[in-house]
TORLUM-562832 format. One line per field, with one value per atom (N, C-alpha, C): residue number from 1; x, z, y. Coordinates in steps of 0.1 Angstrom, whole numbers. Layout:
REM residues N
seq: [NUM,...]
c1: [X,...]
c3: [Z,...]
c2: [Y,...]
This chain:
REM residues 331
seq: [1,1,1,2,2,2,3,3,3,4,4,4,5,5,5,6,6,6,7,7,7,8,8,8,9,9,9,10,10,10,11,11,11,12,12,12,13,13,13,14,14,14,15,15,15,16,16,16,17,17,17,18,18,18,19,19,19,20,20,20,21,21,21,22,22,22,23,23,23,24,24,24,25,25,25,26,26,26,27,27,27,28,28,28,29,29,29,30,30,30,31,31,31,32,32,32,33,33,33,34,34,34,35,35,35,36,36,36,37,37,37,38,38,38,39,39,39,40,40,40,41,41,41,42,42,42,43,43,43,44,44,44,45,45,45,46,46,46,47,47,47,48,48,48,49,49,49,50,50,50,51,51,51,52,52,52,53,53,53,54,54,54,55,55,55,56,56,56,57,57,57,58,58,58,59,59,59,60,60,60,61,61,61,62,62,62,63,63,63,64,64,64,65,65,65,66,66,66,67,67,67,68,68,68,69,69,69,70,70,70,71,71,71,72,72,72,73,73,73,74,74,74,75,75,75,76,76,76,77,77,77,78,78,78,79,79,79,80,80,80,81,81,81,82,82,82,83,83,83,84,84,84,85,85,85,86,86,86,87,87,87,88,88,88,89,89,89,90,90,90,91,91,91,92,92,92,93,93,93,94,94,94,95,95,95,96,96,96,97,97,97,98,98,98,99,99,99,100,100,100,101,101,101,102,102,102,103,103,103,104,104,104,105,105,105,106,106,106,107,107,107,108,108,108,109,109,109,110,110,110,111,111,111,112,112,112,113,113,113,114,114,114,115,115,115,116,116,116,117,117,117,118,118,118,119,119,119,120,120,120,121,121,121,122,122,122,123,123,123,124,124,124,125,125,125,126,126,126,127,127,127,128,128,128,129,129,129,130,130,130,131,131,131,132,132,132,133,133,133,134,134,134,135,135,135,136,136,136,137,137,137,138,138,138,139,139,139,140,140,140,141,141,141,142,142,142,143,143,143,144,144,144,145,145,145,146,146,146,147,147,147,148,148,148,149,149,149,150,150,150,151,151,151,152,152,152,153,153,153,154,154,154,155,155,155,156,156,156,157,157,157,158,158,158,159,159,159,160,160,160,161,161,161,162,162,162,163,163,163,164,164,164,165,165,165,166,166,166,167,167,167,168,168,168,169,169,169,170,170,170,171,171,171,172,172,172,173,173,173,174,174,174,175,175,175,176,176,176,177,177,177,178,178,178,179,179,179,180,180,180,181,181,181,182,182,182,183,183,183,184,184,184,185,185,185,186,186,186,187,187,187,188,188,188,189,189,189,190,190,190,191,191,191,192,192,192,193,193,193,194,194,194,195,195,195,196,196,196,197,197,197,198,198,198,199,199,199,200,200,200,201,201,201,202,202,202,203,203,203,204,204,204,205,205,205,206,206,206,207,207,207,208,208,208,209,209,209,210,210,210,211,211,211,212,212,212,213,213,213,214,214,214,215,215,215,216,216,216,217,217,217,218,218,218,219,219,219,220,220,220,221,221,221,222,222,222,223,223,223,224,224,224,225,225,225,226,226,226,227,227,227,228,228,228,229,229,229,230,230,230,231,231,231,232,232,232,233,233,233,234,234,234,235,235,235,236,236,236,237,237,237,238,238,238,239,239,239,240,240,240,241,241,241,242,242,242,243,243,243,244,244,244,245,245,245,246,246,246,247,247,247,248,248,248,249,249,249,250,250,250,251,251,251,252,252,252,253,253,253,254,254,254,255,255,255,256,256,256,257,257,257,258,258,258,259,259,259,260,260,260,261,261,261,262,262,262,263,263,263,264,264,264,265,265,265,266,266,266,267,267,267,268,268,268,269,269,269,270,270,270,271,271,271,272,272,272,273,273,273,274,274,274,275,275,275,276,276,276,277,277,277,278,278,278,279,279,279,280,280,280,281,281,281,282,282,282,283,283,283,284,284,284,285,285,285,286,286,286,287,287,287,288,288,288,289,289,289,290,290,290,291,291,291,292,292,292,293,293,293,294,294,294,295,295,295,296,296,296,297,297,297,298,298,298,299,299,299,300,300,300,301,301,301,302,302,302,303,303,303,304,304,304,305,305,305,306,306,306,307,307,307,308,308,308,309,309,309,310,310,310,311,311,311,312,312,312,313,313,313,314,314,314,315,315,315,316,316,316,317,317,317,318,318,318,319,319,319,320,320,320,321,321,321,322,322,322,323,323,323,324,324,324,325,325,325,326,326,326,327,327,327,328,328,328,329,329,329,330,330,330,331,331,331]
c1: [162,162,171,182,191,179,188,188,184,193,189,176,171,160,150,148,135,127,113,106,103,100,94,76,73,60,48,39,32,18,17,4,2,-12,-19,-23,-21,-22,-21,-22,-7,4,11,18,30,40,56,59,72,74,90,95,109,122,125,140,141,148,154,144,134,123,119,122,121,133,146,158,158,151,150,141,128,121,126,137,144,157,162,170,162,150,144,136,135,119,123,132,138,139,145,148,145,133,128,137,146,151,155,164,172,162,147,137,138,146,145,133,120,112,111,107,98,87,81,77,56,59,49,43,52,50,46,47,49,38,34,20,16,1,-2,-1,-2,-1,9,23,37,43,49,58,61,65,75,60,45,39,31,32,27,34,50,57,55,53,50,40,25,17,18,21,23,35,44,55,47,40,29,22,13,3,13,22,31,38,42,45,36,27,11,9,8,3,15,23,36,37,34,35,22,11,-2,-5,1,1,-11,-18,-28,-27,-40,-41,-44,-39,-45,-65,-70,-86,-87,-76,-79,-75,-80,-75,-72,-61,-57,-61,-69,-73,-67,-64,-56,-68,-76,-86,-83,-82,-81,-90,-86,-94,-90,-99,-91,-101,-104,-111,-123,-126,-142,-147,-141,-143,-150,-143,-145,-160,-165,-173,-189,-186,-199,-197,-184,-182,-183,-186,-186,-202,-213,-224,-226,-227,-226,-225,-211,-209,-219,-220,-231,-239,-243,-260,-270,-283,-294,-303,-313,-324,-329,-331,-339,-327,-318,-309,-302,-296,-293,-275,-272,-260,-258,-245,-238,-232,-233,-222,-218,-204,-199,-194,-202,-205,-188,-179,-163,-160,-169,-161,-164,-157,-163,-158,-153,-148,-161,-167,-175,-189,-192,-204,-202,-194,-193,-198,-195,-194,-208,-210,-232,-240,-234,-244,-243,-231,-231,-236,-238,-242,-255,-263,-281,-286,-277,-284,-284,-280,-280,-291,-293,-300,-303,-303,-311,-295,-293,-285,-284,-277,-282,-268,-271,-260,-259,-249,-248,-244,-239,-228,-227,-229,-225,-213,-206,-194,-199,-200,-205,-222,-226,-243,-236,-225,-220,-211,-204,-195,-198,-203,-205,-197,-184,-177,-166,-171,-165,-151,-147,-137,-132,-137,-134,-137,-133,-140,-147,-156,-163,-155,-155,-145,-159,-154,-162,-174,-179,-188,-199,-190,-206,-210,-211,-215,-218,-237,-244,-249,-249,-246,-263,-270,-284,-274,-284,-285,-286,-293,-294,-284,-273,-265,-260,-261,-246,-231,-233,-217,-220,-209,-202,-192,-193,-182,-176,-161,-154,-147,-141,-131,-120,-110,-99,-88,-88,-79,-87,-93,-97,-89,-84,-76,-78,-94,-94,-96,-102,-107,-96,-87,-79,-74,-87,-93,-86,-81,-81,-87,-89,-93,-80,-79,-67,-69,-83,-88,-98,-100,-116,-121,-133,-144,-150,-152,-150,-166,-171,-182,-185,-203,-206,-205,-207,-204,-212,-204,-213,-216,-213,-212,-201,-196,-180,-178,-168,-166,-155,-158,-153,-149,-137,-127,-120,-123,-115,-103,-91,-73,-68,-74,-64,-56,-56,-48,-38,-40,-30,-30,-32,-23,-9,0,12,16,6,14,14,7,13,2,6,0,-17,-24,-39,-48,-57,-58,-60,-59,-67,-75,-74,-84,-97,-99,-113,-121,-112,-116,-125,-133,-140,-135,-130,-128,-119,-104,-99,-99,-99,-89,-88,-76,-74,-65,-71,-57,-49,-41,-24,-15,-21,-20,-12,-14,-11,-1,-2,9,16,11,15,15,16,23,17,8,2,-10,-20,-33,-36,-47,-53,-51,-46,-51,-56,-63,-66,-68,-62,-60,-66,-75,-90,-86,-82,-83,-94,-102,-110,-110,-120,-118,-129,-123,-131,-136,-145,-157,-172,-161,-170,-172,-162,-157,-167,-172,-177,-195,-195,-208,-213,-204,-204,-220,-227,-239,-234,-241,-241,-247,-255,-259,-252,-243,-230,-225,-223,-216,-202,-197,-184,-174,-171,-158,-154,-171,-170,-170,-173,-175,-162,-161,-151,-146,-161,-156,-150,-158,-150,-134,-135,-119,-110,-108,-101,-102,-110,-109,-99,-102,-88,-77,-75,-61,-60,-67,-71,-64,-66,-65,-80,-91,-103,-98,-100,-97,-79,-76,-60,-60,-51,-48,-39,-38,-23,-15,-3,9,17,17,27,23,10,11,9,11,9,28,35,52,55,52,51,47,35,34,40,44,56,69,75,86,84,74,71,72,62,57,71,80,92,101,102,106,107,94,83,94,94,99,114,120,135,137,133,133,125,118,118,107,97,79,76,64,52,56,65,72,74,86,92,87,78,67,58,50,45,56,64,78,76,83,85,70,61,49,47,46,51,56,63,75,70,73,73,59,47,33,36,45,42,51,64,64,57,50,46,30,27,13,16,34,37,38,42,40,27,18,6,1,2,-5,5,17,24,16,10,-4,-12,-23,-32,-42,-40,-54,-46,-31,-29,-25,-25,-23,-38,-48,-57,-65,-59,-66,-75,-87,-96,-104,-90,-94,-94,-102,-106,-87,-81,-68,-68,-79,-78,-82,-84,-86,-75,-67,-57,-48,-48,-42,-28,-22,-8,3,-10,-9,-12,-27,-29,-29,-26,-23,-31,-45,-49,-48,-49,-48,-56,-58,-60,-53,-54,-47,-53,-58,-61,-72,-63,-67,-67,-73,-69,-58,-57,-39,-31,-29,-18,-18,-26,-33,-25,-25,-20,-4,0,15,23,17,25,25,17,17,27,28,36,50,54,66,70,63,61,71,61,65,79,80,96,104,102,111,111,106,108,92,82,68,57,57,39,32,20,5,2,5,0,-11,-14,-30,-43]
c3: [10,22,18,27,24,32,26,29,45,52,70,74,67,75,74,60,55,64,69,77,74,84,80,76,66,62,62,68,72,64,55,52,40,41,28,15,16,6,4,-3,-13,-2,-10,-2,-10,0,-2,-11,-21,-35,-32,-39,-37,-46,-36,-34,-47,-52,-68,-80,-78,-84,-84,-68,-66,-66,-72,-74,-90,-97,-109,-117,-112,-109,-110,-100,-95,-107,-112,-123,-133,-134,-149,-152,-145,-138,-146,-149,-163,-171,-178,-191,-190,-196,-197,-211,-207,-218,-232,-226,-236,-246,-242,-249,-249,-236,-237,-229,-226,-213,-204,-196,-187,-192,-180,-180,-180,-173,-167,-179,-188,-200,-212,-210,-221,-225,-242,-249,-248,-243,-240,-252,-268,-275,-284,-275,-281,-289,-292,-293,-281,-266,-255,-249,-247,-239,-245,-256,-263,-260,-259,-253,-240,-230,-218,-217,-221,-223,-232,-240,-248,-237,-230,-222,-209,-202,-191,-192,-208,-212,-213,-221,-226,-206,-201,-188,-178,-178,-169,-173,-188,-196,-188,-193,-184,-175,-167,-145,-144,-146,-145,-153,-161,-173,-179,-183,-192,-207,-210,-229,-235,-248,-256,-259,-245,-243,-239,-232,-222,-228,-225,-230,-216,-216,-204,-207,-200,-199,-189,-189,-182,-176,-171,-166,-156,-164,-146,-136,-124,-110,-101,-95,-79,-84,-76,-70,-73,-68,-61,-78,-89,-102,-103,-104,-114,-107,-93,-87,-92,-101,-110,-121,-126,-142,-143,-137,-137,-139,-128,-135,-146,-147,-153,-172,-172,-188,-184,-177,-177,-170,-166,-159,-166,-168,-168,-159,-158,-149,-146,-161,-151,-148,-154,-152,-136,-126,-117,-116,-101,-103,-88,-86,-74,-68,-55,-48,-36,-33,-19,-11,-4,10,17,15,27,37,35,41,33,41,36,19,16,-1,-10,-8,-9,-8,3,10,-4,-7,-15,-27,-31,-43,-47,-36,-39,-40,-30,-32,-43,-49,-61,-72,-72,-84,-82,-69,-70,-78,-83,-89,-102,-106,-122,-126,-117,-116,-101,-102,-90,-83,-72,-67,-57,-56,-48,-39,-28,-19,-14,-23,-22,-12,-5,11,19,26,36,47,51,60,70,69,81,92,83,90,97,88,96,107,112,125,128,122,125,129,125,120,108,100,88,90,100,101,92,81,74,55,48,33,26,23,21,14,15,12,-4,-11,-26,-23,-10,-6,-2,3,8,2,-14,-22,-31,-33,-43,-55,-63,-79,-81,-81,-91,-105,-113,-130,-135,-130,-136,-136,-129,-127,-140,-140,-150,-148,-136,-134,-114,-110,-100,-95,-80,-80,-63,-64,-53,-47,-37,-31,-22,-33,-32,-20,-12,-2,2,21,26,34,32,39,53,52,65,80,73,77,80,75,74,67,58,55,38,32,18,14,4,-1,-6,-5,-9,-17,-20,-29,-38,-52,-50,-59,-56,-66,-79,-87,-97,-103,-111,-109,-128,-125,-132,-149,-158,-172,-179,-181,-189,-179,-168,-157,-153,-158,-154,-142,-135,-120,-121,-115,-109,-96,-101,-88,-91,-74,-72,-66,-70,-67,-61,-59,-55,-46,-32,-27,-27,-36,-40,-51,-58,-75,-74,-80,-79,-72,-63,-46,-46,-52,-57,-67,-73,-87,-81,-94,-94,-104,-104,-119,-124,-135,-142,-150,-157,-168,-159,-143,-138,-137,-140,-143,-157,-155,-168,-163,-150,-151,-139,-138,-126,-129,-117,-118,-102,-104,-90,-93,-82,-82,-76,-84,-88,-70,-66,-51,-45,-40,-31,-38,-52,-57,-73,-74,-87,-89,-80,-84,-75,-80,-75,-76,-66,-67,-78,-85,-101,-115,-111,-122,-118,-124,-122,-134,-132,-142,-146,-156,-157,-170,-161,-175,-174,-188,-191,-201,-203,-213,-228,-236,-247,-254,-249,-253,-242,-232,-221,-229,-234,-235,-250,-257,-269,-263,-251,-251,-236,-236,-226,-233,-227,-226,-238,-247,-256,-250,-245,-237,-228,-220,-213,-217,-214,-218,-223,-236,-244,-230,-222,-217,-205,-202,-190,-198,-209,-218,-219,-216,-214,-232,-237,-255,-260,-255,-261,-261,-244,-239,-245,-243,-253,-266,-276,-289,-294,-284,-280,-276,-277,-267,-252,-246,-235,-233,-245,-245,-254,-251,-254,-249,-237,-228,-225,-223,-217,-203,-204,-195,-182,-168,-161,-165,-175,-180,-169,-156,-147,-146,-137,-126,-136,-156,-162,-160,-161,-159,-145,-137,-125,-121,-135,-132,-140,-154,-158,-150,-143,-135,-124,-119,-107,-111,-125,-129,-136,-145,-142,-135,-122,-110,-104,-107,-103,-112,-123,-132,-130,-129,-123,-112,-99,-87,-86,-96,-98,-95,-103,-109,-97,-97,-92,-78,-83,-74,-62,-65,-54,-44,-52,-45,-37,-41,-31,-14,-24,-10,-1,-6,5,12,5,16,29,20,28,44,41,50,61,55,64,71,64,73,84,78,94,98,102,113,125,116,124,129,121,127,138,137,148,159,161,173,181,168,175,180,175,180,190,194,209,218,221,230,227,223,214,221,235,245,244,245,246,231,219,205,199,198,196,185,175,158,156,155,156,143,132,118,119,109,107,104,112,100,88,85,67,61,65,59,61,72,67,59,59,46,47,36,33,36,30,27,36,47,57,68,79,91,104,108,116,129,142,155,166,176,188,199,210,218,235,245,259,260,260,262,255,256,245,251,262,270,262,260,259,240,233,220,217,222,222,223,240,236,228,224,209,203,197,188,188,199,208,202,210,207,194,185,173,165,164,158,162,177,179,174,169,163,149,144,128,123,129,125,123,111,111,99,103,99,101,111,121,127,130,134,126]
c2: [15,6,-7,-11,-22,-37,-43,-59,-63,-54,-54,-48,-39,-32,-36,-44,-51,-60,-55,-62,-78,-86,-101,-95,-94,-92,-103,-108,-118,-116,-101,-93,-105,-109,-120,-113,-104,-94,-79,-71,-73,-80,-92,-100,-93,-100,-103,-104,-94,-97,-103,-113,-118,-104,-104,-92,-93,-102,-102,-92,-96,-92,-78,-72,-59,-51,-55,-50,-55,-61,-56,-45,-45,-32,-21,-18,-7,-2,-17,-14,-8,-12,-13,1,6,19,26,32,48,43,32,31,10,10,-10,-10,-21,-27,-20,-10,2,9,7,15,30,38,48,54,45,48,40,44,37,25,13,4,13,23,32,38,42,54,43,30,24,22,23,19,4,5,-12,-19,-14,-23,-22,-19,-16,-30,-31,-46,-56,-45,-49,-54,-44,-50,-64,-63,-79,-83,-84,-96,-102,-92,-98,-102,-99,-108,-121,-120,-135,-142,-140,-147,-151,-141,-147,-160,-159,-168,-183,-180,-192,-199,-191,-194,-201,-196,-197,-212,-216,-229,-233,-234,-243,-247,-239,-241,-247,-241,-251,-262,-266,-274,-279,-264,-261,-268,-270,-277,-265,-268,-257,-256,-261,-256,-247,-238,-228,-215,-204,-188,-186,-177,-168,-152,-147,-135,-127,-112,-104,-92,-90,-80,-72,-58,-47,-51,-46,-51,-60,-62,-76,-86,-98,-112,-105,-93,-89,-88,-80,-79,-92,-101,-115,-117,-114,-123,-117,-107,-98,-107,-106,-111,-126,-136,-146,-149,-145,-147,-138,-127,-113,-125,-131,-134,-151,-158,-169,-170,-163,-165,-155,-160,-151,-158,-148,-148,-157,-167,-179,-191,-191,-200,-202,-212,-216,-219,-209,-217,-223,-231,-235,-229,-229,-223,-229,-231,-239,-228,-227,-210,-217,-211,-217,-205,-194,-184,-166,-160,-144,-143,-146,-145,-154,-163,-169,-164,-162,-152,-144,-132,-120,-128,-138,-139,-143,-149,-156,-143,-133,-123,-115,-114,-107,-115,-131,-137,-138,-135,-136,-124,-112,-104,-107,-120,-123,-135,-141,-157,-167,-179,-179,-193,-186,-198,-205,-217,-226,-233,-230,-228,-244,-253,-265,-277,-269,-266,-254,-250,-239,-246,-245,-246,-237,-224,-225,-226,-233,-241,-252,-261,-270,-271,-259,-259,-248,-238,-224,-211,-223,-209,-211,-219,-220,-228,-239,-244,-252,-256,-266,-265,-271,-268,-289,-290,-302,-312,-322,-335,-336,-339,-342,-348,-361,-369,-364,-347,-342,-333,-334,-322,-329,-327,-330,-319,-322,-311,-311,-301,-306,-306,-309,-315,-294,-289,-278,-266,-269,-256,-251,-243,-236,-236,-234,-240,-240,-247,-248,-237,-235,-222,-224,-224,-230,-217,-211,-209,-218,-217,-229,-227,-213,-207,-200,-199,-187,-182,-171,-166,-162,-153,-151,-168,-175,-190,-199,-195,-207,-219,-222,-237,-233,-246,-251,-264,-260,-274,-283,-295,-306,-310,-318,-323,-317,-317,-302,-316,-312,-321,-320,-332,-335,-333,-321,-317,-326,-327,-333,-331,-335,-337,-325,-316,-302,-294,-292,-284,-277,-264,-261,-258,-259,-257,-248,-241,-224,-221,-218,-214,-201,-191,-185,-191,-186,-191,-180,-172,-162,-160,-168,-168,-177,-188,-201,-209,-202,-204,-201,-211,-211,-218,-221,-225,-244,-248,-262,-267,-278,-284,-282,-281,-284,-293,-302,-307,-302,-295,-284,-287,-303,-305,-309,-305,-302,-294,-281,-267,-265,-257,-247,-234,-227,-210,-214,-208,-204,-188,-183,-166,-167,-157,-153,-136,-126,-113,-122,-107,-109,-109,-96,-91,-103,-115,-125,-131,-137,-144,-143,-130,-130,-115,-108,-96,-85,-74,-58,-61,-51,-50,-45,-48,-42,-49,-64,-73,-80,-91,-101,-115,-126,-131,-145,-144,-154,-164,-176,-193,-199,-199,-200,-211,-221,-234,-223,-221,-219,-223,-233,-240,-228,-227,-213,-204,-201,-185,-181,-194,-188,-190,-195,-195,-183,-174,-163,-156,-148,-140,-132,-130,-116,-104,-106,-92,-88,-92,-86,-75,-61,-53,-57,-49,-52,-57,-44,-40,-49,-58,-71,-85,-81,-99,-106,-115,-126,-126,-127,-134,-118,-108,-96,-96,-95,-96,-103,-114,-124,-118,-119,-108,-104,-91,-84,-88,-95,-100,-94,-97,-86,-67,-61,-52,-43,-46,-41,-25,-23,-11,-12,0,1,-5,-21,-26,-20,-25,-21,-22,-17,-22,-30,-23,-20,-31,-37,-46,-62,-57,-76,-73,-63,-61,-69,-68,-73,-90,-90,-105,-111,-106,-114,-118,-107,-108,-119,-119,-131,-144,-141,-155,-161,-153,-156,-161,-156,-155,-172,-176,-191,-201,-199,-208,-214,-204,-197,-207,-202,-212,-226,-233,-244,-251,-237,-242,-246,-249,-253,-261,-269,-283,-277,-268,-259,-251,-247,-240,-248,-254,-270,-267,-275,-287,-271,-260,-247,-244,-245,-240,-255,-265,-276,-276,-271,-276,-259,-246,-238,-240,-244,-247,-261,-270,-279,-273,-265,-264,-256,-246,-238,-247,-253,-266,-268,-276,-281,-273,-263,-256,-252,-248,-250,-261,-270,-286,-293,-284,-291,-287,-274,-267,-260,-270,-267,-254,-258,-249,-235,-233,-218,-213,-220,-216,-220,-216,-220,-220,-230,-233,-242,-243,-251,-250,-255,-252,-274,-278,-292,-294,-302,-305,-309,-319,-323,-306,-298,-284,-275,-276,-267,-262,-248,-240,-245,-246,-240,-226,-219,-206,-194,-201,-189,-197,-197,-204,-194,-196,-185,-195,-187,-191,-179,-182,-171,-177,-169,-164,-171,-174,-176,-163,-150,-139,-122,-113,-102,-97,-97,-95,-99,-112,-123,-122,-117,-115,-101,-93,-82,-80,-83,-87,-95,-106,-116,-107,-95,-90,-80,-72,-61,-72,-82,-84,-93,-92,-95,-89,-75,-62,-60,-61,-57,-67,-79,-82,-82,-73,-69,-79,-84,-96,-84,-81,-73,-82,-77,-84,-94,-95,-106,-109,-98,-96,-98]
């Protein structure tokens, strides 16, 4: 497929991989770097695949401008993985955690962490507008003393809503964030973090990794009773090769994360989502009643921009003539 045919792809995940990236792929597929195989054939604990993992980790510290407190872990699976493995390596039974309810990725994630301990839903977003239009400003989120940690979704995709500012959780309490749909996408504090991860899918490459920074002051106090092949302290261990990793999709996220550095870090990334989300703001907020986003503005995304329609008529045609002009996943 040439340069002309390629559709405008609007899909939040697996998202949009930049051309360069997928014309080096294409060079690389038979023979990676005059090895004589494939990137596919290649042994996870060759020479070539330790280099891409050590070049990710070294990269990743870079663009997010991590301290040497944090391990970067590489784990098969999506977002949904982490949302077992998160209480799974710190929670037990009688212990408590937080959760800030923003939307369906959230939701998933409480219900999968009540089967470990007991949690306490610190904020709901949607009790307060009822349909999750917004993510809480720091003022309206009170911490009990008892959590084990704090746990945020920092992008909802289906919602709309990000957070701009995230809150500064209390002293010995790590705060936990899924990223997955906007890591990379502009600077974050990080020294407020104890756990980011986010899949790769949205901005950092193929479905079936997912990639977990962790402060290792956490990581040595993960659950011992955790099975080996889910334990955080295992993983790291190993250099996250306990089990045979995706080769393909950490190849993929080197190339991106690459890719990031290349076109001008973190910065660049910011100013461009910037700029292409107001204009498209602006069009909706010239008529608001027939473009209709009724996301909080101090909440809106960067990254997912949702709207409806007057009618399922008029909902349907945009879409109709969408597609004909090369626009899918729109809907």
């Amino acid at each position: 497929m040439n340069h002309a045919s390629r559709i405008v792809n609007f899909s939040s995940g697996p998202a949009v991989l930049p051309e360069t990236v997928l014309n080096d792929i294409q060079n690389e597929l038979l023979n990676y770097q005059e090895t004589g195989m494939s990137i596919l054939e290649m042994h996870h604990r060759s020479e070539n695949v330790s280099q891409i993992l050590c070049e990710i980790s070294s990269d990743l510290k870079s663009l997010l401008k991590l301290s040497d407190d944090f391990e970067i872990l590489f784990i098969p699976g999506g977002a949904s993985f982490q949302f077992v493995l998160i209480p799974m390596n710190l929670l037990t039974g009688h212990q408590r955690a937080s959760y800030i309810n923003t939307g369906r990725w959230s939701e998933r994630a409480i219900n999968e962490a009540r089967r470990f301990g007991f949690v306490d839903i610190i904020y709901d977003a949607k009790a307060a507008d009822h349909r999750f239009y917004h993510v809480p400003t720091p003022d309206q989120l009170f911490f009990p003393a008892d959590s084990r940690y704090i746990y945020l979704t920092s992008n909802n995709t289906v919602m709309g809503t990000q957070y701009h500012v995230y809150p500064i959780a209390p002293k010995g309490i790590p705060l936990v964030a899924d990223m997955s749909s906007d890591i990379l996408s502009k600077e974050i504090p990080s020294d407020q973090f104890g756990i980011v991860f986010a899949g790769a899918q949205k901005n950092l490459g193929a479905a079936g990794l997912s990639i977990v920074i962790i402060r290792k002051e956490i990581l040595s106090a993960c659950n011992d009773t955790t099975p080996s092949v889910f334990n955080y302290k295992t993983i790291a261990s190993y250099g996250s090769r306990y089990n045979t990793p995706p080769v393909f999709q950490l190849y993929l996220t080197h190339k991106i994360v690459k890719w990031t550095c290349q076109v001008g870090g973190i910065k660049e990334m910011s100013r461009r989502n910037l700029e292409k989300s107001a204009l498209i703001y602006g069009i909706l907020d010239e008529d608001s009643l027939f473009w209709n986003n009724r996301v909080d503005p101090g909440s809106r995304s960067t990254m997912n921009i949702v709207w409806d329609m007057p009618s399922e008529e008029l909902r349907m045609l945009f879409l109709q003539l969408a597609e004909r002009e090369g626009m899918v996943g729109l809907a």
